[in-house]
C-alpha positions, 0 to 999 in steps of 0.5 A: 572736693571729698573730704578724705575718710583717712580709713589708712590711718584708722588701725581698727580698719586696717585690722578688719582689712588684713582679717578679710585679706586673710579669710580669703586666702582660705577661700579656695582650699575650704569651699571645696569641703562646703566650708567656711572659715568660722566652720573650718575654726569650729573644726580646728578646735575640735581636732586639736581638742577633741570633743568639746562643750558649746560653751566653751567652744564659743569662749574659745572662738569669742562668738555668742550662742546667736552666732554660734548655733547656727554655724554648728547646726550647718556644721552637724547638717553636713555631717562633720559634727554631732551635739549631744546633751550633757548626762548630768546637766542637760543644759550642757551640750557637748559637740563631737567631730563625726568621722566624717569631720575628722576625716576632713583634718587629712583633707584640708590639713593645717593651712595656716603654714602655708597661707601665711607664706602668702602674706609676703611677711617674714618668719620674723614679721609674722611672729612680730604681728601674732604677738602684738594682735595676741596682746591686743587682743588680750587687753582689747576691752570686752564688751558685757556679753560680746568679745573685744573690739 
């Protein structure tokens, strides 16, 4: 007899299957747009935000420059971003929405009104559940260079 994995207990599991569970549901409105998800993140910050630099877009998003980089290159590749070197500090590279990138916030809208009605939760659930993933995420120890657990 298999000893059970008792993976419905584990709430680290639980968290990376409602995070698939979610992503997922963004699947169909973003492949349209030859979008994922991280990209489609990538683009919310900047239409929120308007230009910003790579580090702090990665500070936002808890993603390191390995992650990072490539998901922008594929970003600026499709035409929905440019990086331009700082004018004062070269080392700085700021990223800038393309109007055909800002043109893809009327495309896509905000989807996360409309997917989160598909969770099945309620106003109330929901809230709930942004607060508490919201403090665990704040005091979730961060590992040197990397983001919480």
């Amino acid at each position: 007899m298999r000893e059970s994995t008792a993976l419905d207990r584990m709430i680290c599991f639980q968290l990376y299957a409602a995070s698939r569970a979610m992503t997922s549901l963004y699947r169909p409105h973003l492949d349209p747009h030859g979008l994922t998800y991280p990209q489609y993140l990538v683009m919310r910050v900047l239409w929120h935000d308007g230009p910003t630099t790579v580090r702090d877009l990665g500070r936002t998003l808890r993603l390191d420059s390995g992650t990072l980089s490539p998901l922008l290159k594929r970003l600026e590749t499709q035409g929905h971003i440019r990086r331009e070197r700082g004018t004062h500090d070269e080392r700085t590279v700021w990223i800038h929405p393309t109007p055909t990138g800002t043109r893809l916030q009327t495309d896509i809208g905000d989807l996360s009104h409309a997917l989160a009605c598909a969770t099945g939760l309620t106003t109330d659930e929901l809230h709930q559940l942004h607060t508490l993933l919201h403090r665990a995420n704040g005091t979730a120890p961060t590992p040197p260079g990397g983001t919480p657990a």
